[in-house]
N, CA and C atoms as an extended XYZ file, in Angstrom:
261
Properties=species:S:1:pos:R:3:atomname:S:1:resname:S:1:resid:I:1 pbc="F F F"
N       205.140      108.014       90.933 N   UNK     1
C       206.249      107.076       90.928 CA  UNK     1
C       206.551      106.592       89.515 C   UNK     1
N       205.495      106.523       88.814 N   UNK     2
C       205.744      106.093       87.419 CA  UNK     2
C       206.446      106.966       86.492 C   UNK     2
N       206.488      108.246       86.832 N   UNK     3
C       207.532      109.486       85.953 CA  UNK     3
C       208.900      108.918       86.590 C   UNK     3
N       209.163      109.216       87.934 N   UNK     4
C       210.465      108.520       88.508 CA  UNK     4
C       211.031      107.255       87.941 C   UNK     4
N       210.362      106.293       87.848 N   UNK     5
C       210.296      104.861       86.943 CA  UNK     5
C       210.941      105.480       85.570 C   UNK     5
N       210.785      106.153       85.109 N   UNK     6
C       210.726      106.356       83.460 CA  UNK     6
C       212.293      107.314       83.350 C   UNK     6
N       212.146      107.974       84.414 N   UNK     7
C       213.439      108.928       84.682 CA  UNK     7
C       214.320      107.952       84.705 C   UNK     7
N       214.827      107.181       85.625 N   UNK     8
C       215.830      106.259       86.194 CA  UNK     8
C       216.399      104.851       86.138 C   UNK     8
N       215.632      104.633       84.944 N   UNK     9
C       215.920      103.050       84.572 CA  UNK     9
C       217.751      102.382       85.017 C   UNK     9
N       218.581      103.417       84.715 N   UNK    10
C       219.701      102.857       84.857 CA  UNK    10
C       220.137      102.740       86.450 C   UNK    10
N       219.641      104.091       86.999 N   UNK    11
C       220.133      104.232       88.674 CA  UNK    11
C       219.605      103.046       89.453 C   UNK    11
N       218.137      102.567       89.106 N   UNK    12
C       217.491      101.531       89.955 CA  UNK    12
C       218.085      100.224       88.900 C   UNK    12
N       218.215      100.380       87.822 N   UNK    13
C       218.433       98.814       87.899 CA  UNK    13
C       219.952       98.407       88.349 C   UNK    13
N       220.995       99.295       88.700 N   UNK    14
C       222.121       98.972       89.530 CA  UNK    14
C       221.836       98.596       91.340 C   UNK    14
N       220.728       99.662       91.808 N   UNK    15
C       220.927       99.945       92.921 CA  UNK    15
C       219.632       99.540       93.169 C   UNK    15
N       218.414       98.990       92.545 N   UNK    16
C       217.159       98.313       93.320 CA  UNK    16
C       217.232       97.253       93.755 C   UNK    16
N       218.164       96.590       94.274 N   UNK    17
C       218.133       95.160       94.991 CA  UNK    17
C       218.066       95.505       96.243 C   UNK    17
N       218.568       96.804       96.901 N   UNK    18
C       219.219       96.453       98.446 CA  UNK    18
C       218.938       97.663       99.171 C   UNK    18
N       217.954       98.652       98.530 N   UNK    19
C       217.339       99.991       99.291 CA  UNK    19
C       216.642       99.521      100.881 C   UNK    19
N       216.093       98.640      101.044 N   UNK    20
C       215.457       97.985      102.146 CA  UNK    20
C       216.335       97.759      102.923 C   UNK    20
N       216.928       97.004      102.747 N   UNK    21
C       218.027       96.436      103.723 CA  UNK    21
C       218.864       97.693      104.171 C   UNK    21
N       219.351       98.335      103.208 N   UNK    22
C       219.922       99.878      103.913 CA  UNK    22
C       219.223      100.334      104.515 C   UNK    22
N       217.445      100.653      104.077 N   UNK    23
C       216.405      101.125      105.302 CA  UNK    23
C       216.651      100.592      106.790 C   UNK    23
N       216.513       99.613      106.962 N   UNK    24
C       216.155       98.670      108.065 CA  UNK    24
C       217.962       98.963      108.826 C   UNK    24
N       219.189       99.350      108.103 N   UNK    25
C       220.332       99.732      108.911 CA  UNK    25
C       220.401      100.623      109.209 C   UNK    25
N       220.178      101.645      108.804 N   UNK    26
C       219.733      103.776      109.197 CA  UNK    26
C       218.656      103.911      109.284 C   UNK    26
N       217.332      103.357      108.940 N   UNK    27
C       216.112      103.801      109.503 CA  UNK    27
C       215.769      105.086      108.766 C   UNK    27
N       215.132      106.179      109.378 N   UNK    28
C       214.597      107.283      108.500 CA  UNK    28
C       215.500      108.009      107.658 C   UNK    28
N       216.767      107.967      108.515 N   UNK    29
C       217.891      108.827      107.738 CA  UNK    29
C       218.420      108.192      106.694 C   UNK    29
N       217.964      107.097      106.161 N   UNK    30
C       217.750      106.783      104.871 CA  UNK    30
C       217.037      107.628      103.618 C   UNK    30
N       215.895      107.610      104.117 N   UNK    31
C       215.037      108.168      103.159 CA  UNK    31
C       215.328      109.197      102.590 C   UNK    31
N       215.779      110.403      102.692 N   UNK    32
C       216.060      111.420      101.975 CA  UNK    32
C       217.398      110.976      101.026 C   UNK    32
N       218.284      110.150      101.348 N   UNK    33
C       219.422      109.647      100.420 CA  UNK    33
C       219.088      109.259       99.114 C   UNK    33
N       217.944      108.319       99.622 N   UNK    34
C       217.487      107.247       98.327 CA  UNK    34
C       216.086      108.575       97.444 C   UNK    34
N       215.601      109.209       98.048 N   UNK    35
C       214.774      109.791       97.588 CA  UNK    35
C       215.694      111.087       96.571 C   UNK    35
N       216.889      111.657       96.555 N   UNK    36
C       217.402      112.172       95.955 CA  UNK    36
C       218.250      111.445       95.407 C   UNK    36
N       218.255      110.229       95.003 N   UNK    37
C       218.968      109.027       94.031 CA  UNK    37
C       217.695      109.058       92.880 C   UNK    37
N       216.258      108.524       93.090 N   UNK    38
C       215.136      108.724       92.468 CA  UNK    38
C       214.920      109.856       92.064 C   UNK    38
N       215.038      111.453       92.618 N   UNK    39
C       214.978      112.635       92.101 CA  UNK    39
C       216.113      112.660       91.223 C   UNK    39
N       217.272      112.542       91.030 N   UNK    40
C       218.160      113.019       90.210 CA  UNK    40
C       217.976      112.584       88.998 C   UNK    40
N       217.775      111.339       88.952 N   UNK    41
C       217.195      110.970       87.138 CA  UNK    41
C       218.180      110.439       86.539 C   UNK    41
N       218.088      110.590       85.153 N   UNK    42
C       219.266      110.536       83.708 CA  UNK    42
C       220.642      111.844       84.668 C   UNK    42
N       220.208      112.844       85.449 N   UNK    43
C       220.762      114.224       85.270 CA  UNK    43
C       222.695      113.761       85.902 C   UNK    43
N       223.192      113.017       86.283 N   UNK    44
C       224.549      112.341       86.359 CA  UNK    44
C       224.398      111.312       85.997 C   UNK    44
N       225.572      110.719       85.684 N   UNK    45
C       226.178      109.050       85.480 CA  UNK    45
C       225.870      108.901       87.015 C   UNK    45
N       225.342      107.298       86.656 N   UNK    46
C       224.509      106.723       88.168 CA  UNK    46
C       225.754      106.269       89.110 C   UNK    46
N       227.243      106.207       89.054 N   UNK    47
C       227.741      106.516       89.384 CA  UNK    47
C       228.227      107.462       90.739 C   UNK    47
N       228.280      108.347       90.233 N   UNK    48
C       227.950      109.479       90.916 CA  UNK    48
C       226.931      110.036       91.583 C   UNK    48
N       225.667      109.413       90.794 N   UNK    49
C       224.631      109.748       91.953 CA  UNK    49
C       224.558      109.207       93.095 C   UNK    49
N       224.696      107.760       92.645 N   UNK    50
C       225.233      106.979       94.635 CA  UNK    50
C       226.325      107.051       95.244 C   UNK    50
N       227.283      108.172       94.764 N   UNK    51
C       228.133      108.454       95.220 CA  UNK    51
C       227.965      109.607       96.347 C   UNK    51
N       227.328      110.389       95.631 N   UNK    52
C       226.191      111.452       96.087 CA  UNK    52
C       225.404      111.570       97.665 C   UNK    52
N       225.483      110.109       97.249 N   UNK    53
C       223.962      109.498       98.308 CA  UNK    53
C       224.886      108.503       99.370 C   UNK    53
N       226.143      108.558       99.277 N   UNK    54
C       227.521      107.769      100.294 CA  UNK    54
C       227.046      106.209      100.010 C   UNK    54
N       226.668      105.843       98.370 N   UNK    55
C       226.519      104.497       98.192 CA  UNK    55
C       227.652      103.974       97.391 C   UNK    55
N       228.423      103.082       97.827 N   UNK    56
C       229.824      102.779       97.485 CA  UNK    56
C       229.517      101.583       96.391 C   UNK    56
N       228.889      101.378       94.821 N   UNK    57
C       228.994      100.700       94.353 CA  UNK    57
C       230.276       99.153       93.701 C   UNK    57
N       231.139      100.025       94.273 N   UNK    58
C       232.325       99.615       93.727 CA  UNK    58
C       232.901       98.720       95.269 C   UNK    58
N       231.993       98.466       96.240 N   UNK    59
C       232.494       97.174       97.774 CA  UNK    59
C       231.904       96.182       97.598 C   UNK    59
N       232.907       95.170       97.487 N   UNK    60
C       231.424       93.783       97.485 CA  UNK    60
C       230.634       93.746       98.706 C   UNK    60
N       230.676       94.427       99.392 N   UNK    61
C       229.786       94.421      100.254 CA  UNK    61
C       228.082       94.861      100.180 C   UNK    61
N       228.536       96.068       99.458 N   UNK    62
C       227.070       96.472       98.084 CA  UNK    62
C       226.484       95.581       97.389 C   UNK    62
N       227.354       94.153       96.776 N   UNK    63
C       227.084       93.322       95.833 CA  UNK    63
C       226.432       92.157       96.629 C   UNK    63
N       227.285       91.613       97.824 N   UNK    64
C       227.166       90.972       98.364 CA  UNK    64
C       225.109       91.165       99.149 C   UNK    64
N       225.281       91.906       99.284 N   UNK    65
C       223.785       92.455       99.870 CA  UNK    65
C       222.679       92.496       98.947 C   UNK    65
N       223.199       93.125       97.972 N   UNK    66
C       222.120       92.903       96.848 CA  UNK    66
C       222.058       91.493       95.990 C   UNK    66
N       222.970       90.631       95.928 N   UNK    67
C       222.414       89.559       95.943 CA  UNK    67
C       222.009       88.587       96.660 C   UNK    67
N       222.290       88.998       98.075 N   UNK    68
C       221.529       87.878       99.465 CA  UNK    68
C       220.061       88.436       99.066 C   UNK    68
N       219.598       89.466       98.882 N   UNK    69
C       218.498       89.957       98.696 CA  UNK    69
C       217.440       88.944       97.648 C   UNK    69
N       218.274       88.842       96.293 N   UNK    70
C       217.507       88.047       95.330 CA  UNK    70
C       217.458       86.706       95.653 C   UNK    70
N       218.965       86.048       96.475 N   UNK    71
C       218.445       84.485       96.950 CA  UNK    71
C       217.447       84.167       97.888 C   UNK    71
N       216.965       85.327       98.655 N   UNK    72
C       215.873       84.989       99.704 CA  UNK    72
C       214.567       85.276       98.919 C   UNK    72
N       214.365       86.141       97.602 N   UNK    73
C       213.328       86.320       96.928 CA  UNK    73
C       213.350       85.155       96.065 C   UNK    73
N       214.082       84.461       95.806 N   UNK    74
C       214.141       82.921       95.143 CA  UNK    74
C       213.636       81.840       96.081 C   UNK    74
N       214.211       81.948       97.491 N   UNK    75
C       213.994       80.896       98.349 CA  UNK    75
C       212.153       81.155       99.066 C   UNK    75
N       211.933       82.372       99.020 N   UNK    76
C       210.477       82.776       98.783 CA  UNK    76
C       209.682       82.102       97.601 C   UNK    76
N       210.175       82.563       96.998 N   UNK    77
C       209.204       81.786       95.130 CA  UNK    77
C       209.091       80.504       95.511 C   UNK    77
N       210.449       79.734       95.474 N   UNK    78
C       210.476       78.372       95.464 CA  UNK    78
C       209.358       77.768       96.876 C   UNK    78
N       209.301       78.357       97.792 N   UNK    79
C       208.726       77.776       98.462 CA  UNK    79
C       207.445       77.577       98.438 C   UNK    79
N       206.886       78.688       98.024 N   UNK    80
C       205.152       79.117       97.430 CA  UNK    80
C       205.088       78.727       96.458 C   UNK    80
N       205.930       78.222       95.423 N   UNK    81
C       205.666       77.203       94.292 CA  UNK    81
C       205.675       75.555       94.879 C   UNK    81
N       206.097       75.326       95.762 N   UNK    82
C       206.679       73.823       96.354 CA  UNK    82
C       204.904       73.616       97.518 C   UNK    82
N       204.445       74.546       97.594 N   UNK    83
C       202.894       74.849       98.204 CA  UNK    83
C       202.110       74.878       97.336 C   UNK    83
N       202.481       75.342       96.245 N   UNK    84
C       201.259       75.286       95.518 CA  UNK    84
C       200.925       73.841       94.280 C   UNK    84
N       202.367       72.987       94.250 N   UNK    85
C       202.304       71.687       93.894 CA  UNK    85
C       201.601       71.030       94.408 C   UNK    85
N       200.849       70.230       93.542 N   UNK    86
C       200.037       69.028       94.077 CA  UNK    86
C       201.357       67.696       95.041 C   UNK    86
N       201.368       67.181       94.957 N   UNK    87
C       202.048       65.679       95.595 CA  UNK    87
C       202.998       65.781       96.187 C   UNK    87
């Protein structure tokens, strides 16, 4: 995973917020989409690779999802920090 990591910096940092949540809506027939988003690399504009993969970057609905994603990983933090305060 760490060669993949090194390949794809640009594809995942557009499109790593909201791979889960697409899991959990298609289920297995996910996996081969996102797994040839991670295989393709630098080798297209990331663009096109989730285009590739029927990921419509350009709907707020894409946006919209990937950032409900980070407010519940905030509302997570905050809470396990608000637990781990004394008073």
């Amino acid at each position: 995973m760490a060669h993949v990591m090194r390949k794809t910096p640009h594809v995942l940092v557009v499109y790593k917020k909201d791979p889960y949540q697409q899991y959990l809506q298609e289920g297995a027939s996910f996996k081969p989409r996102y797994l040839g988003i991670l295989e393709a690399g630098s080798s297209e504009a990331p663009m096109r690779i989730l285009d590739k993969a029927g990921i419509d970057v350009r709907s707020a609905d894409f946006w919209r999802g990937g950032f409900r994603v980070v407010e519940e990983s905030l509302k997570r933090l905050e809470a396990l920090e608000s637990q781990q305060m004394p008073g």
